[in-house]
Short mmCIF file of the C-alpha atoms (twelve columns), coordinates in Angstrom:
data_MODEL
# 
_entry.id   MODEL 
# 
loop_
_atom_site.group_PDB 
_atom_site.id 
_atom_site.type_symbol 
_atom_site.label_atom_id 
_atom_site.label_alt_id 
_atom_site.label_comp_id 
_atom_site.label_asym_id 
_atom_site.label_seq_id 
_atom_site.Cartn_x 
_atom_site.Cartn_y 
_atom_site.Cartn_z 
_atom_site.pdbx_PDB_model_num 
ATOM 1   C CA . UNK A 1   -30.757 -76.988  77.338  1 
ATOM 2   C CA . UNK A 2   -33.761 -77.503  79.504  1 
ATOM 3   C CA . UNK A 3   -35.580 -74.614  80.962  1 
ATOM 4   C CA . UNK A 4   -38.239 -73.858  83.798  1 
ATOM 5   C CA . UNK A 5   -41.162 -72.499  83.038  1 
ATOM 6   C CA . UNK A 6   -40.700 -69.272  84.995  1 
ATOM 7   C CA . UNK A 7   -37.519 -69.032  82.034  1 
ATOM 8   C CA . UNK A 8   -40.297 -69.457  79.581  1 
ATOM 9   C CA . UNK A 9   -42.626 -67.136  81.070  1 
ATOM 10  C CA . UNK A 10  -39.643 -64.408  80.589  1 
ATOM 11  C CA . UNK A 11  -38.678 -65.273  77.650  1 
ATOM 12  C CA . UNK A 12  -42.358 -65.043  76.125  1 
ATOM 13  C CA . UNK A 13  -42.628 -61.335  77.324  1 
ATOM 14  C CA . UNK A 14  -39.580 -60.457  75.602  1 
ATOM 15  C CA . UNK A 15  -41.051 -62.305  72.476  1 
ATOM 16  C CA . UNK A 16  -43.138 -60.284  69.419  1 
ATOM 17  C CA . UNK A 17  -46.910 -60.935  69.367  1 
ATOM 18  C CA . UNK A 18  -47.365 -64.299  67.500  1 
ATOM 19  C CA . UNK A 19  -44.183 -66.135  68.705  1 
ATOM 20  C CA . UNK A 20  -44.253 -67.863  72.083  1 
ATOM 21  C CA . UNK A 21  -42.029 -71.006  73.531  1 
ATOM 22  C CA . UNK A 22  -44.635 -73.917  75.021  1 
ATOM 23  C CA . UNK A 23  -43.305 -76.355  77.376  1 
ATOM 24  C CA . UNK A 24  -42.584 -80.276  75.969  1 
ATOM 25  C CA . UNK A 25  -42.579 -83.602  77.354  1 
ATOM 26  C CA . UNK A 26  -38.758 -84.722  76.778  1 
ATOM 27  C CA . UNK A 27  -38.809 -88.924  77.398  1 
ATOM 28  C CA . UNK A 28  -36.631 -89.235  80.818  1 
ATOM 29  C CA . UNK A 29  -33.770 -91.425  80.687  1 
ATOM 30  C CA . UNK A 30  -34.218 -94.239  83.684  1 
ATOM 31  C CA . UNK A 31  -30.606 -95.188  84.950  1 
ATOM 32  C CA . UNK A 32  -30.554 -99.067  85.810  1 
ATOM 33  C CA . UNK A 33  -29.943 -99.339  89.705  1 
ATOM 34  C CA . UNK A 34  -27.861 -101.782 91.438  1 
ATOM 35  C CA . UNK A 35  -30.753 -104.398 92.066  1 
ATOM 36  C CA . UNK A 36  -30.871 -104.513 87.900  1 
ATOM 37  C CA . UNK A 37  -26.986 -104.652 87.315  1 
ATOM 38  C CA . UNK A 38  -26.705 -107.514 89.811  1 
ATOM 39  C CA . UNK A 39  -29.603 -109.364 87.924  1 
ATOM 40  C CA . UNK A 40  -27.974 -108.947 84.720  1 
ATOM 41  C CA . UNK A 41  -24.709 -110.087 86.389  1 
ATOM 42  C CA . UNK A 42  -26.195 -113.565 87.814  1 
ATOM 43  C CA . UNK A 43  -27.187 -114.486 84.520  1 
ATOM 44  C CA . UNK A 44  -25.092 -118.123 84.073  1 
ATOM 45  C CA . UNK A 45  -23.490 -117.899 80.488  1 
ATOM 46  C CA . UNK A 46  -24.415 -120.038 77.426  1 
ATOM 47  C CA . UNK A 47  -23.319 -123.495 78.211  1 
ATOM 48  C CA . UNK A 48  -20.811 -125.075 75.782  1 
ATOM 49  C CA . UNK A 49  -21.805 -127.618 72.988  1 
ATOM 50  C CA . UNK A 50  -21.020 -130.900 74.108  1 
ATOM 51  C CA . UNK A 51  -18.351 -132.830 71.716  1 
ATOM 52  C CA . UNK A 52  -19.493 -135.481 69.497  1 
ATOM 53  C CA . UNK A 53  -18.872 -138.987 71.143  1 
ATOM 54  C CA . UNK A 54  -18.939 -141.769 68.844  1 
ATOM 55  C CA . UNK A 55  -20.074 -145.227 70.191  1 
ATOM 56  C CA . UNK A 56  -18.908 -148.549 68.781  1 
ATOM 57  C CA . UNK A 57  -21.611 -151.092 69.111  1 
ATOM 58  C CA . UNK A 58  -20.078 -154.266 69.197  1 
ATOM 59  C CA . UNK A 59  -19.706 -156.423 66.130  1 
ATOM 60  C CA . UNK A 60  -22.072 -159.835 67.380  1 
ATOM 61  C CA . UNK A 61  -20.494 -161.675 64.566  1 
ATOM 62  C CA . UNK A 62  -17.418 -160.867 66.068  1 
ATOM 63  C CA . UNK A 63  -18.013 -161.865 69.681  1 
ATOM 64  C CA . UNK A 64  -19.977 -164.687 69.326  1 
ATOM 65  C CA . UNK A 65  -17.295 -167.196 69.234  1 
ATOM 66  C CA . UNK A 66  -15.563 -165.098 72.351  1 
ATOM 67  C CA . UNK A 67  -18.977 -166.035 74.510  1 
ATOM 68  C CA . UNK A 68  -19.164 -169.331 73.349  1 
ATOM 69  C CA . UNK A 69  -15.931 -169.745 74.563  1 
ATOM 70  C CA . UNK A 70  -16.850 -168.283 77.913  1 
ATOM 71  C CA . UNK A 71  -20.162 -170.257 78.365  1 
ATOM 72  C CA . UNK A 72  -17.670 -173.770 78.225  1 
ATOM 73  C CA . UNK A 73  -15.654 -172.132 80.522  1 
ATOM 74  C CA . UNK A 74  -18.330 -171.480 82.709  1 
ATOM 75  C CA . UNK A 75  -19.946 -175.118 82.258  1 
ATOM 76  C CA . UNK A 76  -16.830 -176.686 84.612  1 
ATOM 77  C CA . UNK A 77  -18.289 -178.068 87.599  1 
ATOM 78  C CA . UNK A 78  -15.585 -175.785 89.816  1 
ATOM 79  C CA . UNK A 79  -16.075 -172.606 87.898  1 
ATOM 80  C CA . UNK A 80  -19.512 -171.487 90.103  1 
ATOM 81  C CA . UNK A 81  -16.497 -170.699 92.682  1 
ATOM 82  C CA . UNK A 82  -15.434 -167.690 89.952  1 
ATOM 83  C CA . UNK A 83  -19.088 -166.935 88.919  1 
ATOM 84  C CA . UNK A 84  -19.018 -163.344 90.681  1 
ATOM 85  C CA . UNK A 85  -15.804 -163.494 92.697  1 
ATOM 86  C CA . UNK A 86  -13.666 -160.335 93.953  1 
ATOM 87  C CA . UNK A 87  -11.039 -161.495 92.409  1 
ATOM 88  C CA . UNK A 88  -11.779 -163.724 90.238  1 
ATOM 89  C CA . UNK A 89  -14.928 -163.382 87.881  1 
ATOM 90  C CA . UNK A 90  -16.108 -164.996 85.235  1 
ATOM 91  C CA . UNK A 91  -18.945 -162.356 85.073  1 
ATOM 92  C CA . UNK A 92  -16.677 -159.480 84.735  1 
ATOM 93  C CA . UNK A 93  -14.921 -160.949 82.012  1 
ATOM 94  C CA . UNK A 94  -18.354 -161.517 80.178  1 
ATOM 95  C CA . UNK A 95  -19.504 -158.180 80.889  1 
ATOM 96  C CA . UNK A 96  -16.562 -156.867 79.016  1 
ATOM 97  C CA . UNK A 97  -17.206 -159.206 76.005  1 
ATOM 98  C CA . UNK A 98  -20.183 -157.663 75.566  1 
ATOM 99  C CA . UNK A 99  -19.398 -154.019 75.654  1 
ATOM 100 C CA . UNK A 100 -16.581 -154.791 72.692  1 
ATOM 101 C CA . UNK A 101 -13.476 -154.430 75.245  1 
ATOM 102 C CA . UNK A 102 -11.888 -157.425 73.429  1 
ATOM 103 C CA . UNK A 103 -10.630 -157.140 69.785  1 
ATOM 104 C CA . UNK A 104 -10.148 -160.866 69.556  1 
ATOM 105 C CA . UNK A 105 -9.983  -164.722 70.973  1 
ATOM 106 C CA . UNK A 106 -5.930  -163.946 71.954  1 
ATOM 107 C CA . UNK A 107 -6.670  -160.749 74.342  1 
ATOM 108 C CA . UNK A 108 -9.460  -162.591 75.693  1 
ATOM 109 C CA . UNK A 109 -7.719  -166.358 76.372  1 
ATOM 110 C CA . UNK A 110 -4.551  -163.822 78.063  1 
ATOM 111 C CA . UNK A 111 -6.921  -162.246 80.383  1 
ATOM 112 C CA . UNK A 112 -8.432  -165.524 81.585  1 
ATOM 113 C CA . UNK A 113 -5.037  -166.928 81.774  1 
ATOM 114 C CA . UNK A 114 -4.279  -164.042 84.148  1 
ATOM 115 C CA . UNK A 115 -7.385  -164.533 86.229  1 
ATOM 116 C CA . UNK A 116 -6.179  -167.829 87.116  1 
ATOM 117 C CA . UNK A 117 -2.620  -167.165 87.736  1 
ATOM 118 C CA . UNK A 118 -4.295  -164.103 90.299  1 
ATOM 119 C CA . UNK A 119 -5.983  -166.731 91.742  1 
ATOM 120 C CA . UNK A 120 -2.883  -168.972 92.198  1 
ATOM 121 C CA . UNK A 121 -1.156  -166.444 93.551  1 
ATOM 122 C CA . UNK A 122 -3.802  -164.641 96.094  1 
ATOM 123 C CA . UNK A 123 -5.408  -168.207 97.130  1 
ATOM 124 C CA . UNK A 124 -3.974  -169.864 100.044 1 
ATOM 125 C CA . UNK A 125 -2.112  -173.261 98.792  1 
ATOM 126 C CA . UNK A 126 -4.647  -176.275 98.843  1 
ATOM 127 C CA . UNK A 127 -7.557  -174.460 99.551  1 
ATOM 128 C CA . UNK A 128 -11.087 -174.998 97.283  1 
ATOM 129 C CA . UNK A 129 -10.817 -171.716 95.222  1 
ATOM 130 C CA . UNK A 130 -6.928  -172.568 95.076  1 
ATOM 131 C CA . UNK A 131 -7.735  -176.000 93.558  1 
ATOM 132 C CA . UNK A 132 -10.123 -175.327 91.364  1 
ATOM 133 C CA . UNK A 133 -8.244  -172.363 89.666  1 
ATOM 134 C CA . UNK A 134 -5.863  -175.133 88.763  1 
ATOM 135 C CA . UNK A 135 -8.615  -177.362 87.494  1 
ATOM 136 C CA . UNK A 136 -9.728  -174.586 85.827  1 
ATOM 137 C CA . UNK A 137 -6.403  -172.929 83.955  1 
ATOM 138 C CA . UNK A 138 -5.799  -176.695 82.863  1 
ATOM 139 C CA . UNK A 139 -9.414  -176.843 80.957  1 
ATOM 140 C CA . UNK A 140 -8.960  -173.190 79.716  1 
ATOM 141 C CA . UNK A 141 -6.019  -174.560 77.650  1 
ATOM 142 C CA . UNK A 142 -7.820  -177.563 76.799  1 
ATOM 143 C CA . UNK A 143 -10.299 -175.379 75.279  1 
ATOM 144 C CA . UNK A 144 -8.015  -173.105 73.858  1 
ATOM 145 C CA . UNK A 145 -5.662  -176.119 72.344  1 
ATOM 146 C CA . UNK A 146 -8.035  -176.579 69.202  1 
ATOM 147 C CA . UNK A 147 -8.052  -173.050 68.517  1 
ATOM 148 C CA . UNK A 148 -4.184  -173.221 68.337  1 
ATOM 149 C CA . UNK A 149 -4.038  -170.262 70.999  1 
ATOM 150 C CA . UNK A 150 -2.060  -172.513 73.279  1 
ATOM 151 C CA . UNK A 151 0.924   -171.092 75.526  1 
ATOM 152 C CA . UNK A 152 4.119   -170.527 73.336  1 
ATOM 153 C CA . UNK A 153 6.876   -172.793 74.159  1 
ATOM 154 C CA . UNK A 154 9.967   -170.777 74.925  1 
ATOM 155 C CA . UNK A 155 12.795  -172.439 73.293  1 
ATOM 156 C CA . UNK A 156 16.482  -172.047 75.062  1 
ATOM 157 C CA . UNK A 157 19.616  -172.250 73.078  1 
ATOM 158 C CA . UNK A 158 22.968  -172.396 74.848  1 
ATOM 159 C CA . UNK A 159 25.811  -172.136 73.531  1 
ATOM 160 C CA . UNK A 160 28.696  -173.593 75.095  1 
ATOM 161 C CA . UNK A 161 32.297  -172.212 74.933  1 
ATOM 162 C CA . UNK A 162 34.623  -174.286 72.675  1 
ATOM 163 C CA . UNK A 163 36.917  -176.658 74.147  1 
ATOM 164 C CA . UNK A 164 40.476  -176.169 74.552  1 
ATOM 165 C CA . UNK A 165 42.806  -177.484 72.062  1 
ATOM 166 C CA . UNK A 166 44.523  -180.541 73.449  1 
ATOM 167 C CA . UNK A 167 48.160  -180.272 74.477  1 
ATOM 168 C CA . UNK A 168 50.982  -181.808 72.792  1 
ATOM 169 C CA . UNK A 169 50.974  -184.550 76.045  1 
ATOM 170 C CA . UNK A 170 47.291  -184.855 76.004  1 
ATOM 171 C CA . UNK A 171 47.617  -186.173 72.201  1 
ATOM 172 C CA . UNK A 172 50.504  -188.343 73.104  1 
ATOM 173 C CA . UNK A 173 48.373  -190.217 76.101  1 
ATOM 174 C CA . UNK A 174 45.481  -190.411 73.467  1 
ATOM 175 C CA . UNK A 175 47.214  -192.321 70.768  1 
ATOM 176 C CA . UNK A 176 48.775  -194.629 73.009  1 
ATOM 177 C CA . UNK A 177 44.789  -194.964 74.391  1 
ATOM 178 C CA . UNK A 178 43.543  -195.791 71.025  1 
ATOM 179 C CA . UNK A 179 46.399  -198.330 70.164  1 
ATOM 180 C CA . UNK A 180 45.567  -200.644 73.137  1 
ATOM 181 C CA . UNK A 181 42.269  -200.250 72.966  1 
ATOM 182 C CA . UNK A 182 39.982  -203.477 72.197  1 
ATOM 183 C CA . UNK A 183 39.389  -203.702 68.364  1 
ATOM 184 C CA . UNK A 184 35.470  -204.019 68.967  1 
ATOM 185 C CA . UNK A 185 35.846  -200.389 70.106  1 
ATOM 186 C CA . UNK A 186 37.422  -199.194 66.941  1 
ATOM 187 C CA . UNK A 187 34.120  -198.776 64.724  1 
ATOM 188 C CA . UNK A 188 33.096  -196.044 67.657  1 
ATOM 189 C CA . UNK A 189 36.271  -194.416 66.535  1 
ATOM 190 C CA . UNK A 190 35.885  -194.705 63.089  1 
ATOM 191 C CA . UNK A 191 32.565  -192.811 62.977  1 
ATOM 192 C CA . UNK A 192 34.009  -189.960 65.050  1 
ATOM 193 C CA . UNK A 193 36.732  -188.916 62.805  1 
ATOM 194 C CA . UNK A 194 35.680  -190.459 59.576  1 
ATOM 195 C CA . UNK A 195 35.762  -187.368 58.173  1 
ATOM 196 C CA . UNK A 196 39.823  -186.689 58.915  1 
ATOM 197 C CA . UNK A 197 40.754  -190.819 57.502  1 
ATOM 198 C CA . UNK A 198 43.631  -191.240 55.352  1 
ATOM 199 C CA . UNK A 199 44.211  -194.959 53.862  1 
ATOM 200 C CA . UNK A 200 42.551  -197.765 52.231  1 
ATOM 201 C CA . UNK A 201 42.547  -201.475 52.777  1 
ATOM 202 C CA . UNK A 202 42.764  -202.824 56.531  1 
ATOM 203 C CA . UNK A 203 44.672  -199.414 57.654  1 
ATOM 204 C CA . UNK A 204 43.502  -196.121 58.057  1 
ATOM 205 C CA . UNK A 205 45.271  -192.892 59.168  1 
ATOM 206 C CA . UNK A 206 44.176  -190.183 60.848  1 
ATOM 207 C CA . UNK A 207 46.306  -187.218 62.448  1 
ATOM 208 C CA . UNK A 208 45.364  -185.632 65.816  1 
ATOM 209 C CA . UNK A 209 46.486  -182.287 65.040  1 
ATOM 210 C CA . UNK A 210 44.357  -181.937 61.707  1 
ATOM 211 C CA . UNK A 211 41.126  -182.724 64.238  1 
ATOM 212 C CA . UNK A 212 39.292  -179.764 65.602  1 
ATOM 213 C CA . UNK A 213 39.727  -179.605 68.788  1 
ATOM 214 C CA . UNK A 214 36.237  -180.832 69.819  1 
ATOM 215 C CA . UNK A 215 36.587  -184.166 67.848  1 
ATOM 216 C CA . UNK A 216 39.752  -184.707 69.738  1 
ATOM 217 C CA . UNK A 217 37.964  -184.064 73.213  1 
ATOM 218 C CA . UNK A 218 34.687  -186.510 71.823  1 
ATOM 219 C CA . UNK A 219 37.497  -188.879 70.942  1 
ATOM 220 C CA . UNK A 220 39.270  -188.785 74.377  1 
ATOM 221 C CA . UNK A 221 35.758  -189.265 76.038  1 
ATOM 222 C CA . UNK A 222 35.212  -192.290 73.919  1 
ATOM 223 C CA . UNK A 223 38.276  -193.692 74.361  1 
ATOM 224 C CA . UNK A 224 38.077  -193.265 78.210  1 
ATOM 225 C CA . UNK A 225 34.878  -194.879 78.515  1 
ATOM 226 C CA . UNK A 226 35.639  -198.119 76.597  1 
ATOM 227 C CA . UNK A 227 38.756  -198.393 78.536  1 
ATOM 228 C CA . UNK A 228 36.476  -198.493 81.643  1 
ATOM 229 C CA . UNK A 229 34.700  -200.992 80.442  1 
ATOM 230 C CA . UNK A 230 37.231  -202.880 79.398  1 
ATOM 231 C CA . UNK A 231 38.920  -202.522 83.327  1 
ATOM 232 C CA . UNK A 232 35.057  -203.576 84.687  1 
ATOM 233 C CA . UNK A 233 35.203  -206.644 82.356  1 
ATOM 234 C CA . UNK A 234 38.567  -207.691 83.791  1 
ATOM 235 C CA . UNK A 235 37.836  -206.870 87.085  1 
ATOM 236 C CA . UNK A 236 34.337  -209.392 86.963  1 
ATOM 237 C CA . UNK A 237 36.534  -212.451 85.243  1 
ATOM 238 C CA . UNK A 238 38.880  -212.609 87.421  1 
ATOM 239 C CA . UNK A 239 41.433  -211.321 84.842  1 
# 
């Protein structure tokens, strides 16, 4: 409780000889004004700890053969055109050796290979730049040929339907084909069915409708051919 010292005064006469109330210094508590809060609220908070970045120098060992590979490349009389091109650079491509963006001679020979088909394709037709990006994609696998990194050859299959089996009248014509046929033809025949021949001696067998059917369609094909031949040899005697 805090009292004035006209309270004290009053208080004292009421007070015995010997006892009497003296005034003290109490410490004053300052309140912070606005000018202080807004201080304290401008302070910027702690920055965060930046994270750990790990940094992978590149492997020289590594990346040597990668920029040997470029500095051939770069030795063509036409490549100065792709030195520091737009679209095209040799320099960029180096640049990016060196900083360890290739793992390897493959990722490195398919960018390259795609810097010249860029150029092909953005290049008008016959011009310098279009020329020598031909030059050059033709001496990139050149280079690349001993290092076995050549382009892949793509390797088509097709696979035709079977033939039809021949009809009962399609076998008759056939037989009667191969019985006039010229006898220097019939060692054509033999090795086309040799496989299906009955016999021994001068004679040999073989049955039409034990032949798959695409034996019996080679056959027919044979059979037609010699016959034209036969017809052209006629027809240029005089026969």
């Amino acid at each position: 409780m805090k009292l004035s010292e006209a309270h004290l005064d009053a208080l004292n006469t009421k007070f015995p000889p010997g006892y009497l109330l003296e005034p003290i210094e109490c410490p004053v508590k300052r309140r912070r004004n606005e000018v202080e809060i807004l201080q304290l609220s401008s302070v910027p908070a702690p920055l965060p700890r930046p994270a750990k970045v790990e940094v992978r120098l590149p492997d020289p060992d590594l990346h040597r053969p990668l920029l040997d590979f470029l500095a051939k490349l770069k030795a063509h009389p036409q490549a100065c055109q792709f030195d520091d091109s737009d679209i095209c650079s040799l320099q960029k491509i180096e640049e990016r050796v060196r900083n360890a963006e290739f793992e390897g001679m493959k990722q490195l020979a398919a960018e390259v290979r795609r810097m010249w088909q860029t150029a092909l394709s953005t290049y008008a037709k016959g011009c310098a730049e279009y020329m020598a990006a031909i030059d050059l994609s033709s001496y990139t696998e050149t280079l690349l040929k001993p290092l076995e990194l050549h382009r892949p050859k793509v390797q088509v299959t097709l696979q035709l339907p079977p033939p039809p089996p021949m009809t009962f009248e399609e076998k008759k014509a056939l037989s009667f084909k191969i019985r006039s046929l010229d006898p220097k033809y019939l060692r054509g025949i033999y090795d086309i069915v040799k496989g299906s021949l009955r016999g021994s001696g001068q004679e040999m067998e073989f049955d039409l409708d034990a032949l798959p059917a695409s034996v019996c369609r080679g056959l027919a094909e044979y059979v037609d051919i010699c016959a034209r031949k036969t017809q052209s040899l006629q027809v240029s005697n005089g026969d």
